[in-house]
C-alpha positions as CSV (number, residue, x, y, z in Angstrom):
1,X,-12.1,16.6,28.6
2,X,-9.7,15.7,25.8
3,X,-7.7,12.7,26.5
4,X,-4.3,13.5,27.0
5,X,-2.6,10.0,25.8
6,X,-4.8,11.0,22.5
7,X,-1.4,10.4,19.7
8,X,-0.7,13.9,18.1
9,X,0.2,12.7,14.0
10,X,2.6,14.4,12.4
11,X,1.5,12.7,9.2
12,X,-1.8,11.3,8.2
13,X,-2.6,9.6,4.9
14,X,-5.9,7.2,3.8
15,X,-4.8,4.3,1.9
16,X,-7.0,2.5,-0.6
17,X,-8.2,-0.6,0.8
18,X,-6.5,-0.6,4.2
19,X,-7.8,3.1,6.2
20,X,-6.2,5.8,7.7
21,X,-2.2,5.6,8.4
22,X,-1.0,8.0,10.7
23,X,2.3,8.5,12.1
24,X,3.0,10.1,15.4
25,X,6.5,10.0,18.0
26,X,6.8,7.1,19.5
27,X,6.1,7.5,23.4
28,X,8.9,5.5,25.3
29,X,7.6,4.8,27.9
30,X,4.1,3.9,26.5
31,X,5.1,1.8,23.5
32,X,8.1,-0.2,24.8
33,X,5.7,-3.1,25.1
34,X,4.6,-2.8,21.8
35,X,8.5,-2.8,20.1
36,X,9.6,-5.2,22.2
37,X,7.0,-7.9,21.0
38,X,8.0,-7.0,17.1
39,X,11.9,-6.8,17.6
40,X,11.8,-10.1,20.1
41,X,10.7,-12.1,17.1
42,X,13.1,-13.7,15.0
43,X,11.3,-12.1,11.8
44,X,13.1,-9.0,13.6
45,X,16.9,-10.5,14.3
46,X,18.6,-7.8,11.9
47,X,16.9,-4.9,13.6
48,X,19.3,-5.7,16.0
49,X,17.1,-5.4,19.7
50,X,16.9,-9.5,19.9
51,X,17.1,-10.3,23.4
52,X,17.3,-6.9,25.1
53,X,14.1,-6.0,27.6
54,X,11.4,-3.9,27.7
55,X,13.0,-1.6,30.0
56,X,16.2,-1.7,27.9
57,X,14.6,-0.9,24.8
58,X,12.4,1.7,26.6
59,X,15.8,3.3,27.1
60,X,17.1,3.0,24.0
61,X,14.0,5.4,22.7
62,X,14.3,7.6,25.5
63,X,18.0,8.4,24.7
64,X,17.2,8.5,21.2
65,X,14.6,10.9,21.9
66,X,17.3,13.4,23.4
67,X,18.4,13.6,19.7
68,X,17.6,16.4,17.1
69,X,19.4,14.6,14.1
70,X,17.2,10.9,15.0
71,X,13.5,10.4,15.3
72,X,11.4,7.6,15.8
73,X,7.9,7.3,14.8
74,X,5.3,4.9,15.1
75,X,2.8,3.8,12.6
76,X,-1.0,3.1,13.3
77,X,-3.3,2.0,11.3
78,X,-7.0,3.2,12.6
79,X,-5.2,3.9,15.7
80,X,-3.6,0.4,15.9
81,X,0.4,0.4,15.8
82,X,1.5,-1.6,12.5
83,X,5.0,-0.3,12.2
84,X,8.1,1.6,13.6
85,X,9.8,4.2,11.3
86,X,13.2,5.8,12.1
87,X,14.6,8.9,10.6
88,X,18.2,10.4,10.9
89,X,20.5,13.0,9.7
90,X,23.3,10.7,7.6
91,X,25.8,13.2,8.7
92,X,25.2,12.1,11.9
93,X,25.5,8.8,11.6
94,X,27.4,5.7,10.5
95,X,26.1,5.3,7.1
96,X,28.0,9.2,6.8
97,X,31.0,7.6,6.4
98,X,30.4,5.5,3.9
99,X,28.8,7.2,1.2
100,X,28.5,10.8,-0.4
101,X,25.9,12.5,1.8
102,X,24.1,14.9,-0.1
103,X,22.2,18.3,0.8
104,X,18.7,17.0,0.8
105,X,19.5,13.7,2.0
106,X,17.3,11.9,5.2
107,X,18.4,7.9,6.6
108,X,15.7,5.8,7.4
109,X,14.9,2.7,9.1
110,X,11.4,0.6,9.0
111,X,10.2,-1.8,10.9
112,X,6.6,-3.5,9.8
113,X,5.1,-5.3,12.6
114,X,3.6,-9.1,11.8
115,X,0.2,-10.2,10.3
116,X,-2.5,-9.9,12.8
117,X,-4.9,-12.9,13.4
118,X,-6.5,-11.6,9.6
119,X,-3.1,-12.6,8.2
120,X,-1.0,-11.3,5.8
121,X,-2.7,-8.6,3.2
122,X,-1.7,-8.5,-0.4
123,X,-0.1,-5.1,-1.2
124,X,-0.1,-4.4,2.8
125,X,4.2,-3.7,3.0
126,X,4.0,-1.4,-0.2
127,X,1.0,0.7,0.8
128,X,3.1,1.7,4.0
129,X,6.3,1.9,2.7
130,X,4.5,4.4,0.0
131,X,3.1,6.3,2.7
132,X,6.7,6.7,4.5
133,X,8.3,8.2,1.3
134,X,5.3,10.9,1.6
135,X,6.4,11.9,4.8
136,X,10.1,12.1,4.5
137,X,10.1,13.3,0.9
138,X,7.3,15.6,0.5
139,X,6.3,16.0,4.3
140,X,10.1,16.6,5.1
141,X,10.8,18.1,2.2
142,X,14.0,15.9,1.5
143,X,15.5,15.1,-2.0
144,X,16.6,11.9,-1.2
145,X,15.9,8.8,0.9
146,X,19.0,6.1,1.8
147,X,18.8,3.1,3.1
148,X,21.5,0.4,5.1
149,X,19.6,-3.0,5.5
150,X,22.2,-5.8,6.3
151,X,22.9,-7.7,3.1
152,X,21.8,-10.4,4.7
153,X,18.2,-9.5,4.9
154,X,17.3,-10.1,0.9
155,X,13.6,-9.6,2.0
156,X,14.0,-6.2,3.1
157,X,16.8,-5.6,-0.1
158,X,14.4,-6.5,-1.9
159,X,11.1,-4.6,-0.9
160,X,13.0,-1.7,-1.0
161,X,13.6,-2.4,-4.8
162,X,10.4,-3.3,-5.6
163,X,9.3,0.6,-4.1
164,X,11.6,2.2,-6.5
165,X,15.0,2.5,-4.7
166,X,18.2,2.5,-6.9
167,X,20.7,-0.3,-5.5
168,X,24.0,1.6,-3.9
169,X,27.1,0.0,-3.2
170,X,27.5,-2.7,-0.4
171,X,29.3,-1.3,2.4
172,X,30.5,-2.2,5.9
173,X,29.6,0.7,8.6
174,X,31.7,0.8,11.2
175,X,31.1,-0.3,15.1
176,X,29.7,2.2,16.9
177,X,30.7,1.9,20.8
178,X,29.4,4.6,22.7
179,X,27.6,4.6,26.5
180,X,24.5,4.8,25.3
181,X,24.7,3.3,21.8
182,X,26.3,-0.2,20.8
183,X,25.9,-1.1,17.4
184,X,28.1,-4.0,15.8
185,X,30.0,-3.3,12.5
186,X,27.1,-4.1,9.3
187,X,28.0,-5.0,5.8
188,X,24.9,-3.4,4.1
189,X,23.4,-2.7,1.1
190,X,23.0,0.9,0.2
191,X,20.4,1.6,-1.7
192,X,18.4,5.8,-2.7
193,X,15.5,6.9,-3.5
194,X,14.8,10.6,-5.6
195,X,11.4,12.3,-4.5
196,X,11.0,12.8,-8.7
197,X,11.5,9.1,-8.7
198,X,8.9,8.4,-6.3
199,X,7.0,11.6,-7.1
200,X,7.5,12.2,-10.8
201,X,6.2,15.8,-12.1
């Protein structure tokens, strides 16, 4: 009998060196555990879930799972999680009102999750983020990737222009206060990347 917690990938790629990456939804329920340990860490503080529980953050996904314009997905390597990708319509969201949105367009938001006890692996961060853009840009079938890291978090500013994003403008996205959501305003760093930039010919 086929095990029914089996993860159903949405997006499988081998990657030189490392193994199989696939990406499936995350499960609430199942991975709030999992989350909490990455975003509890102060590695984490601009993902913004520093201090909030298990259960909280299990209800954060749940809610966001509701949505058809945000999805979250989780990234395993081999089977084992290694990172949490989010992907949203800009229309529907904050960063919409501070930039151009353009047909084509898809938001997302990347989470990698820390060294295991084999310890950081040279070329680890790129190979993923590489296998993201596949998804969203040719698995998706988007033009166009943005992404709002805090200015503040020159690390992830800075991997994202090392993968071949073009720096946007630095701009501050609104609070957003609803029942379910709370998000503080954010001065970030916009920055875009084409699918013939990452995929040229």
């Amino acid at each position: 009998m086929a095990d029914r917690h089996a993860p159903a990938y949405v997006h499988v790629e081998t990657v030189e060196g490392f193994g199989a990456v696939g990406l499936r939804p995350l499960a609430p329920e199942d991975d709030a555990t999992t989350v909490h340990a990455w975003v509890s860490e102060e590695r984490a503080a601009f993902w913004g879930m520093n201090g909030l529980t298990r259960d909280r953050i299990a209800e954060i996904y749940a809610h966001l799972a509701t949505l058809d314009t945000h999805h979250a997905l989780l990234a395993e390597l081999d089977g084992v999680p290694v990172a949490l990708l989010q992907t949203y319509e800009p229309a529907a969201d904050r960063v919409g009102e501070v930039y151009a949105v353009e047909s084509g367009d898809i938001g997302v938001h990347v989470l990698i999750a820390p060294a295991d006890e084999r310890g950081p692996r040279s070329g680890w961060s790129a190979a993923l983020m590489g296998v993201f853009a596949s998804y969203v840009l040719l698995g998706l079938d988007r033009r166009r990737v943005v992404v709002d890291p805090d200015v503040r978090n020159t690390r992830a500013v800075d991997r994202f222009l090392r993968q071949g994003f073009e720096a946007g403008p630095v701009v501050t996205l609104p609070e957003v206060d609803l029942p379910d959501v709370y998000l503080p305003e954010k001065k970030a760093q916009l920055a875009f990347l084409r699918r013939e930039t990452a995929f040229p010919g």
